[in-house]
C-alpha positions as CSV (number, residue, x, y, z in Angstrom):
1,X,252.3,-30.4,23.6
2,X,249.4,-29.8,25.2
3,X,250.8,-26.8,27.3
4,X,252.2,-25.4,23.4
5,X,248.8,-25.9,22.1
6,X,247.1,-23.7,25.7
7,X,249.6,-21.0,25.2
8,X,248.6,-20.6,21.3
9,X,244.9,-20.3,21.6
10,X,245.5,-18.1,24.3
11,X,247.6,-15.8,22.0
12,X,245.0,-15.7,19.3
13,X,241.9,-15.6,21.8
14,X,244.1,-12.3,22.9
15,X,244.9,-10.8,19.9
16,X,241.1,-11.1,18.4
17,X,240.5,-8.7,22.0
18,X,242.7,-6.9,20.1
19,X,241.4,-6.1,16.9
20,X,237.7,-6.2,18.0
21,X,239.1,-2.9,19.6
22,X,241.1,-1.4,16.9
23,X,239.2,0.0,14.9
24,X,236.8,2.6,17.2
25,X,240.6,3.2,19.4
26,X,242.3,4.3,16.4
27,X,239.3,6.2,14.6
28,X,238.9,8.7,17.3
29,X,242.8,9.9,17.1
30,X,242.2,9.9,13.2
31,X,239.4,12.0,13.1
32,X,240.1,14.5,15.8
33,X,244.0,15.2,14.7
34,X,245.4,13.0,17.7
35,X,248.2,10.6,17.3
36,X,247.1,6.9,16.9
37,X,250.6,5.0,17.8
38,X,249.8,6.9,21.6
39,X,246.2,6.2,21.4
40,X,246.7,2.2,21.1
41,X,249.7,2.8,23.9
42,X,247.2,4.6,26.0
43,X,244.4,1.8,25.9
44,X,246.8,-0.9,26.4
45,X,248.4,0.7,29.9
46,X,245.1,2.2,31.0
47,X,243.3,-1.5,30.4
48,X,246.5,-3.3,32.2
49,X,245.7,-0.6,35.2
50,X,242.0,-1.4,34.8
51,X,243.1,-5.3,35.1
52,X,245.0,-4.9,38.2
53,X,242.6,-2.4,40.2
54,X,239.3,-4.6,39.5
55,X,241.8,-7.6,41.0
56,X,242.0,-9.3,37.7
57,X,238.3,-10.0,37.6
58,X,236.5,-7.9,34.7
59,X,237.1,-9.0,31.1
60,X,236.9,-5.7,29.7
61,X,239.0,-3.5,27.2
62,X,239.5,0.1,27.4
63,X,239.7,2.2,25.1
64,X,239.3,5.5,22.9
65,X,236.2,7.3,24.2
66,X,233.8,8.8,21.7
67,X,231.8,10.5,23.6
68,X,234.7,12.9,24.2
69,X,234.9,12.9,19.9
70,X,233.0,16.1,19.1
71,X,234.7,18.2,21.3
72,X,238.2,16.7,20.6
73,X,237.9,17.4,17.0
74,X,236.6,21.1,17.6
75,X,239.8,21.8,19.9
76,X,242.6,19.9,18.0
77,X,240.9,20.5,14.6
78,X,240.4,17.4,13.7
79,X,243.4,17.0,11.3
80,X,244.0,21.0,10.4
81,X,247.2,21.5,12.1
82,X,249.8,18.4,11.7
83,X,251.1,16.8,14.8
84,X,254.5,18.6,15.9
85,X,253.2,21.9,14.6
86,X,253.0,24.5,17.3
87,X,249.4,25.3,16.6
88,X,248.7,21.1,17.6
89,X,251.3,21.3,20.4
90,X,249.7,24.7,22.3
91,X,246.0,22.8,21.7
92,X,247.0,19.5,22.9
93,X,248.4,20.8,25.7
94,X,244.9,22.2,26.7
95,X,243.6,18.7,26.0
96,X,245.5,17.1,28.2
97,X,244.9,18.9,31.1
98,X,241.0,18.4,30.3
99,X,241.8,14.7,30.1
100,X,243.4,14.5,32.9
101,X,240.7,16.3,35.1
102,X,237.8,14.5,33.3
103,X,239.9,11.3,35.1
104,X,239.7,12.9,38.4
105,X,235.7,13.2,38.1
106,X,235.8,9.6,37.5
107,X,238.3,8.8,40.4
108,X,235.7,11.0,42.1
109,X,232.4,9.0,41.3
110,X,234.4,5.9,43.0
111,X,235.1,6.9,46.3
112,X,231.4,8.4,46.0
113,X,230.1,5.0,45.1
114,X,232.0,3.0,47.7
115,X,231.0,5.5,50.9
116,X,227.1,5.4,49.3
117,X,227.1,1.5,48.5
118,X,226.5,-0.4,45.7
119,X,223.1,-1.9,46.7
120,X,221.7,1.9,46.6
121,X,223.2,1.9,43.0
122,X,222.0,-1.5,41.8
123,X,218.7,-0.5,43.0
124,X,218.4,2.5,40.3
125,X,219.6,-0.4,37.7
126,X,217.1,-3.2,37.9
127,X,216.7,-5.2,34.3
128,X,213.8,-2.8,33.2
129,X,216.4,-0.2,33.2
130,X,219.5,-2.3,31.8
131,X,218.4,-3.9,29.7
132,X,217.1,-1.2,27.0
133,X,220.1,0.8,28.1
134,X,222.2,-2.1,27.0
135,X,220.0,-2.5,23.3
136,X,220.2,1.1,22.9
137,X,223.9,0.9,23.3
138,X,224.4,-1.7,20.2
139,X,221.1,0.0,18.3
140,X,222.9,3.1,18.6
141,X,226.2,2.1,17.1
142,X,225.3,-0.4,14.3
143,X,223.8,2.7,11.8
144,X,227.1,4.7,12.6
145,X,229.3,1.9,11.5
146,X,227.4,2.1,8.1
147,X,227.7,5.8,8.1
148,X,231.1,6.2,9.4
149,X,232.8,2.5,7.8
150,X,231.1,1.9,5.0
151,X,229.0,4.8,3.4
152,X,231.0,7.7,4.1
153,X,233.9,6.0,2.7
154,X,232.9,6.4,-1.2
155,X,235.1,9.4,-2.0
156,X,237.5,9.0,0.9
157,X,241.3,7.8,0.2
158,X,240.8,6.7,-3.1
159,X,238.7,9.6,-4.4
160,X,236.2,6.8,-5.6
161,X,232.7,7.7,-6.8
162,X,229.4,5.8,-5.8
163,X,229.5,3.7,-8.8
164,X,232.0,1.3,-7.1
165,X,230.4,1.8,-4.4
166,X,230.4,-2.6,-4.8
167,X,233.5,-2.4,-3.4
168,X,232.7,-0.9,0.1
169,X,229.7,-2.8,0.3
170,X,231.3,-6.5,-0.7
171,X,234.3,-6.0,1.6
172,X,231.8,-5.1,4.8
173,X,230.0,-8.4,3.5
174,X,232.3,-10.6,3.1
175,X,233.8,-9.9,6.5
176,X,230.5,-10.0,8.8
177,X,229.2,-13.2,6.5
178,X,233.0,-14.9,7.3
179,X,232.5,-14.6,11.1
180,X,228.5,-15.8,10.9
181,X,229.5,-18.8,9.2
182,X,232.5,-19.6,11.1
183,X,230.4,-19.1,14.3
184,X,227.6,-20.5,13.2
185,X,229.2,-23.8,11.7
186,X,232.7,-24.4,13.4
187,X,232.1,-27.5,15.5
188,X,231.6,-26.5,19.5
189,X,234.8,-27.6,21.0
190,X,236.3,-26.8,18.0
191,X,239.7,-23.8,18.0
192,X,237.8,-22.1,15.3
193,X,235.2,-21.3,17.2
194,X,236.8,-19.1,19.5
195,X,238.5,-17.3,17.0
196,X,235.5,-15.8,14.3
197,X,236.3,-12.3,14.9
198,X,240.0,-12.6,13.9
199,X,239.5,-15.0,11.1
200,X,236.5,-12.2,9.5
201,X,239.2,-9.7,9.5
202,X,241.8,-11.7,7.8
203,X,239.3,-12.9,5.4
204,X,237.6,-9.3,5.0
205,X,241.5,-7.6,4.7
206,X,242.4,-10.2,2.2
207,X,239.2,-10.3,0.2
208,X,239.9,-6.2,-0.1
209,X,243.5,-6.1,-1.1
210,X,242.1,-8.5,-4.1
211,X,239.9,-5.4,-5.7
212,X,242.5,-3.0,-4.3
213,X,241.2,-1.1,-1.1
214,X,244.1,-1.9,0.9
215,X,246.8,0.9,0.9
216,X,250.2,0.6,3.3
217,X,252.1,3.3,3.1
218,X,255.3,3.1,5.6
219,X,257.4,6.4,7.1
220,X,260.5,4.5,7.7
221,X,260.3,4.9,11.3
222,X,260.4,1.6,13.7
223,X,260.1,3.2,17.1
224,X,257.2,5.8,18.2
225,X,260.1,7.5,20.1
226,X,261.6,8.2,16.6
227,X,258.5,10.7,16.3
228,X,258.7,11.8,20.3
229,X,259.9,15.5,19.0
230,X,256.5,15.3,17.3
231,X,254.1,12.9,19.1
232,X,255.0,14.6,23.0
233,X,255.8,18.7,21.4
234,X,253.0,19.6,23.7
235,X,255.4,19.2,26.6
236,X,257.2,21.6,25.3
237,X,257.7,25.6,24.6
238,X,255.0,25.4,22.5
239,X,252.9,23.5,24.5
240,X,252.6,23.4,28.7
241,X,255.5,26.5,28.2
242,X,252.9,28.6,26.0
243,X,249.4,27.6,27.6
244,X,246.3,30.3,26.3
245,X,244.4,30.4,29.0
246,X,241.2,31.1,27.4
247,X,241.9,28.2,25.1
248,X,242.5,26.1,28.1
249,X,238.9,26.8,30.0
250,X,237.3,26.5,27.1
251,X,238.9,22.6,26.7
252,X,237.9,22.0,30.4
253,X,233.9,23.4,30.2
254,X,233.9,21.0,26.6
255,X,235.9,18.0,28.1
256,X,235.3,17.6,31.5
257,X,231.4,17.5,31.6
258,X,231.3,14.7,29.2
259,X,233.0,12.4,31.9
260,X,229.2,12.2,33.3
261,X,228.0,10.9,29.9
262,X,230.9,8.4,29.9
263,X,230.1,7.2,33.2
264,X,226.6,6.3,32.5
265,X,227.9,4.4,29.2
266,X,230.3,2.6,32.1
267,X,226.9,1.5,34.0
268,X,225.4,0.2,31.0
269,X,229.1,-1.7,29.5
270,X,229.8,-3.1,32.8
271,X,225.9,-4.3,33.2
272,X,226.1,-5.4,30.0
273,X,229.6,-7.7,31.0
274,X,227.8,-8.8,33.8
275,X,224.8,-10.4,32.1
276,X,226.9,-12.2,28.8
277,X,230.3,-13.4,31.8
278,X,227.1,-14.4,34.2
279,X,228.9,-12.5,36.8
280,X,227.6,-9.2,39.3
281,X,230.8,-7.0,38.6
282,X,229.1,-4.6,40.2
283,X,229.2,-6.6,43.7
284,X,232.4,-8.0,43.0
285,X,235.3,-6.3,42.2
286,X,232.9,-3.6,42.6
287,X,231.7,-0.6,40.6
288,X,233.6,1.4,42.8
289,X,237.0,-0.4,41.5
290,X,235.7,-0.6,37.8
291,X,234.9,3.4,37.9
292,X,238.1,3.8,39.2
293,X,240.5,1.8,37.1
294,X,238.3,4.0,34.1
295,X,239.3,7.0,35.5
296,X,243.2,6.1,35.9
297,X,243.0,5.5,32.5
298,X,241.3,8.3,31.1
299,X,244.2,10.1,33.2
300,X,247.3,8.0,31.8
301,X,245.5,8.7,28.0
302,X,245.2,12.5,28.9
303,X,249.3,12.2,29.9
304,X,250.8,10.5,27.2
305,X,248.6,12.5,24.9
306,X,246.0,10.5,23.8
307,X,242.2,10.0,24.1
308,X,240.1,9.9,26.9
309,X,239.7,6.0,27.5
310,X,236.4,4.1,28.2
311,X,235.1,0.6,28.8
312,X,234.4,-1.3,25.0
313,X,231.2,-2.9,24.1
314,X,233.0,-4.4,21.1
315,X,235.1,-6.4,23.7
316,X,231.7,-7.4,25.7
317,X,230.6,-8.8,22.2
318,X,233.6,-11.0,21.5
319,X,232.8,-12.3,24.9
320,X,228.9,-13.3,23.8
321,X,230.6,-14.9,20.9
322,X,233.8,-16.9,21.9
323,X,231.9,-17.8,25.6
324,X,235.6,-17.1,26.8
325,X,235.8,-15.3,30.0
326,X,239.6,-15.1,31.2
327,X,241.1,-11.8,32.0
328,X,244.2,-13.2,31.1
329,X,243.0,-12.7,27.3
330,X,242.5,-9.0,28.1
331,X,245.6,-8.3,29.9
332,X,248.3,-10.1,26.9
333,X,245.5,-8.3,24.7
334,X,246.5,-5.0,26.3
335,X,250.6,-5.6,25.7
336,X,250.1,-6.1,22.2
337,X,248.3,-2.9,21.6
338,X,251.2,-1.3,23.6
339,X,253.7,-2.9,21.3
340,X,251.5,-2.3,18.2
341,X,251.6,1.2,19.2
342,X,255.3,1.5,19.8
343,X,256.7,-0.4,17.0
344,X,255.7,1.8,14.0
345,X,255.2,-0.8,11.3
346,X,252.5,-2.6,13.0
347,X,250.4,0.7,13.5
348,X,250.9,1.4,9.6
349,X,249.6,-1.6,8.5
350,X,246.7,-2.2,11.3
351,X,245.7,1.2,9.3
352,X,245.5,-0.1,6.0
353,X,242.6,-2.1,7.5
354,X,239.9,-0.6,4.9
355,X,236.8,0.6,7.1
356,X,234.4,-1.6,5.5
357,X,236.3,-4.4,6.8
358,X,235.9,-2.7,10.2
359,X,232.4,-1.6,10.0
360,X,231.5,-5.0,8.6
361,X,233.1,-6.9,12.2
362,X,231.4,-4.0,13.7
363,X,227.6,-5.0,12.3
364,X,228.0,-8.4,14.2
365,X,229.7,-7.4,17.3
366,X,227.1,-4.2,17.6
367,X,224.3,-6.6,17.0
368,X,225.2,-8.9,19.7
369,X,226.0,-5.9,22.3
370,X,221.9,-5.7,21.9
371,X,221.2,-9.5,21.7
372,X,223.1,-9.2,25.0
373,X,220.6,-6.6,26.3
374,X,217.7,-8.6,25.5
375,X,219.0,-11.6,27.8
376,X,218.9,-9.4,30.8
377,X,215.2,-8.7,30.2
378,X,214.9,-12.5,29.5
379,X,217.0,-13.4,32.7
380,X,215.6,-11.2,34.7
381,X,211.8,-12.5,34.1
382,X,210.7,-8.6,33.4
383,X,206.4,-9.2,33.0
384,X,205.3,-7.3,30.3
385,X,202.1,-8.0,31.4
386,X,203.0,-5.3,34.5
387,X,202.2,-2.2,32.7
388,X,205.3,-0.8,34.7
389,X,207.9,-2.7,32.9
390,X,206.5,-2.3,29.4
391,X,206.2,1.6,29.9
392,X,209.7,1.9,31.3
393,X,211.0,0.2,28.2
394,X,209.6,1.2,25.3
395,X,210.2,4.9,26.5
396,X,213.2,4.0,27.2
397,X,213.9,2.5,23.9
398,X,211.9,5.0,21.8
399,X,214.2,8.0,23.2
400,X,217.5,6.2,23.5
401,X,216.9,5.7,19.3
402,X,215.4,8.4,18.5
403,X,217.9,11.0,19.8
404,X,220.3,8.1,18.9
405,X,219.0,8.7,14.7
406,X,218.6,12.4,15.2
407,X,222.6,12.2,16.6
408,X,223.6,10.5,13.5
409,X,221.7,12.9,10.9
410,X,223.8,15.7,12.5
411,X,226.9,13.9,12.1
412,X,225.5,13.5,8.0
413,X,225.1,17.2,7.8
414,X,227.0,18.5,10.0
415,X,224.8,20.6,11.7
416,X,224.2,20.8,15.5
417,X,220.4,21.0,15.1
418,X,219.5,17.8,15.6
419,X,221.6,17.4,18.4
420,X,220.9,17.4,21.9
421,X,223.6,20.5,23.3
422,X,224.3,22.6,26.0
423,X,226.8,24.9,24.5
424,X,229.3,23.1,22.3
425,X,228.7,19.8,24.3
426,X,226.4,17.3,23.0
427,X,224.3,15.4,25.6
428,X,224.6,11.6,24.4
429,X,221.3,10.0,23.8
430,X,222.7,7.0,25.9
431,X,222.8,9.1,28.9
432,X,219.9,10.8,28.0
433,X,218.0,7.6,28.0
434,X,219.5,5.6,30.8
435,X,218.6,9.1,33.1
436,X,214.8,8.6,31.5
437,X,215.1,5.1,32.5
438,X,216.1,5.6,36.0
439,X,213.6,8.4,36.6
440,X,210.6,6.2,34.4
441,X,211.7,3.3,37.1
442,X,211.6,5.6,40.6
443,X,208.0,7.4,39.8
444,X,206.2,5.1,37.9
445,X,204.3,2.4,40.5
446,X,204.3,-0.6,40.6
447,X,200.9,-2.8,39.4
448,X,202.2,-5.6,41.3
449,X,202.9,-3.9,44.8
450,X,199.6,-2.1,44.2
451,X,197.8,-5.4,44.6
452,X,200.1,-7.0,47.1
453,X,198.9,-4.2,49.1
454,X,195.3,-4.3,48.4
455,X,195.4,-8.0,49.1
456,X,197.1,-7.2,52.3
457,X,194.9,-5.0,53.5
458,X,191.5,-7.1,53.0
């Protein structure tokens, strides 16, 4: 009985990995054009090759980059041409190969890593420089949730004007207030306590079918392969057989660069892992296997025709929250997002999740992603009092969300003038930041050597 009761929790611990994913995995396929059934298959196998390259040690989900969103939505169109079509299929095809090679930059950066040494990269990553990076990361997210979950959802779907505007605002409510309480009151051995995520969503999704934002609509279909003349069409004539070869460079310059933004958002999410697991990832497996088992991933979603894939803070969050560190949760949490993506049925209704519901889960989990940041200045003993440390973070901090706001007003507008570009690719303000950091860390001495020395020398 006791065994049963060990295999449940497990089960339910692993599918709350799940859903903290969900919603940022399938909103990147949704709003560049992409198909999500193959986005959820591509996180699943790339995290299950992740689990097995970082020898089953790193508790972390991968999935849909969005990072790689802007220029995704400008070369599949972001919904204009339906999948199947031969417009999609010639354009995907030119994604894929971009995918794919953004993967190789990544398997690149490994081998780079391992002949350099990891010490020599810890060194340019000491708290003063993780841990803003790390705030910045959940900072930057939380007012995008509101924007992209809960505010920009008035007219969407339903066509409904601000004046039940109630409706978006209560279900995002009642979710992130469900997993608050439950955390906050659920007894400390208790089941419940491992399980707030999941249990906000049910009560979120059921408190919003009540005032009617939940919509299922089914196709019939029970198999993903049912739709493989539509879903893989870019292995056909009208894909690889019809390339455009100008279309194709132009994927590649838009694509490909953006693997260095992602793998600076890898340093901060595995950091970030490290501090709430208590655990140097970076020592062991090694960054050099974490960067790797990223990039095979990013190069099995460029493949089957997904996203690019990427480590999840909202995974690192259930982790601060449930205090549960087995990889095992990850990996069964991985083979129900392939099965959710194969089977149809299950995709359909995971989107009827309203995105209030979603951006409600995602106020908590973005909020502790910084909380989490804020223990590796704690546990790290950083001395404000060292003018060093204090300069180095609240630059830091003052870029990474500023840049981060002036990101999001350009995403409101729609205009690329508060954005940070080169070209049509947009520098993240994560990367921008953690470069700042780095750089504020190397030139800026040290008031404590300085006196070490001065003492020293009488």
């Amino acid at each position: 009985m006791k065994k049963t009761s060990s295999v449940f929790q497990t089960g339910i611990m692993s599918f709350q990995h799940m859903f903290a994913m969900l919603g940022a995995t399938m909103l990147v396929p949704i709003l560049s054009g992409m198909s999500v059934p193959t986005a959820l298959i591509s996180a699943g196998l790339g995290t299950i090759c992740f689990y097995f390259i970082t020898k089953r040690k790193v508790p972390v989900f991968l999935g849909s980059s969005f990072a790689f969103l802007p220029a995704l939505i400008s070369i599949v169109g972001g919904g204009e041409y339906g999948i199947g079509t031969p417009e999609w299929s010639q354009r995907m095809a030119c994604v894929s190969i971009a995918i794919i090679l953004a993967g190789l930059v990544y398997i690149i950066f490994s081998f780079i890593i391992k002949a350099v040494g990891v010490q020599k990269i810890k060194k340019l990553f000491p708290p003063i420089v993780v841990g803003p990076v790390v705030i910045i990361i959940g900072m930057i997210l939380v007012p995008k949730t509101f924007w992209n979950n809960i505010i920009g959802n008035y007219d969407q779907a339903f066509g409904w004007g601000y004046s039940e505007a109630w409706k978006q605002w209560t279900a995002a409510g009642v979710t992130a207030i469900s997993m608050i309480l439950i955390n906050a009151f659920a007894k400390p051995k208790s089941f419940l306590k491992v399980i707030p995520i999941l249990l906000g969503f049910i009560i979120g999704y059921a408190y919003s079918a009540c005032i009617g934002l939940v919509n299922i609509e089914f196709s019939g279909d029970i198999v993903i392969f049912q739709q493989a003349s539509e879903t893989f069409s870019f292995y056909g004539a009208d894909g690889f057989g019809s390339l455009d070869p100008d279309m194709l460079i132009s994927a590649i310059l838009m694509i490909v660069p953006l693997a260095m933004v992602t793998f600076m958002e890898h340093l901060g999410d595995i950091s970030a892992n490290s501090t709430v697991c208590g655990q140097d990832f970076m020592i062991d497996p090694g960054l050099d296997k974490t960067v790797l088992g990223d990039g095979i991933a990013t190069m099995i979603g460029g493949a089957l025709g997904g996203p690019a894939n990427t480590t999840y803070g909202e995974n690192t969050a259930v982790l601060a929250i449930t205090k549960n560190y087995n990889t095992k949760n990850i990996f069964i949490a991985a083979i129900m997002a392939v099965a959710l993506g194969i089977f149809v049925p299950f995709s359909e209704i995971l989107l009827s999740i309203p995105s209030p519901v979603v951006g409600g889960a995602s106020i908590v989990l973005f909020g502790m992603i910084s909380a989490s940041g804020l223990r590796a200045l704690v546990d790290g003993k950083v001395d404000f009092g060292n003018s060093k440390n204090i300069l180095v973070v609240s630059i830091t901090l003052a870029i990474g969300l500023g840049l981060g706001a002036m990101s999001l007003a350009g995403d409101i507008t729609g205009s690329n003038v508060f954005k940070i570009m080169i070209g049509n690719i947009e520098i993240s303000p994560l990367a921008i930041a953690t470069i700042v950091a780095i750089i504020l860390n190397l030139i800026i001495p040290d008031e404590n050597r300085k006196k070490s020395s001065a003492s020293s020398e009488e």
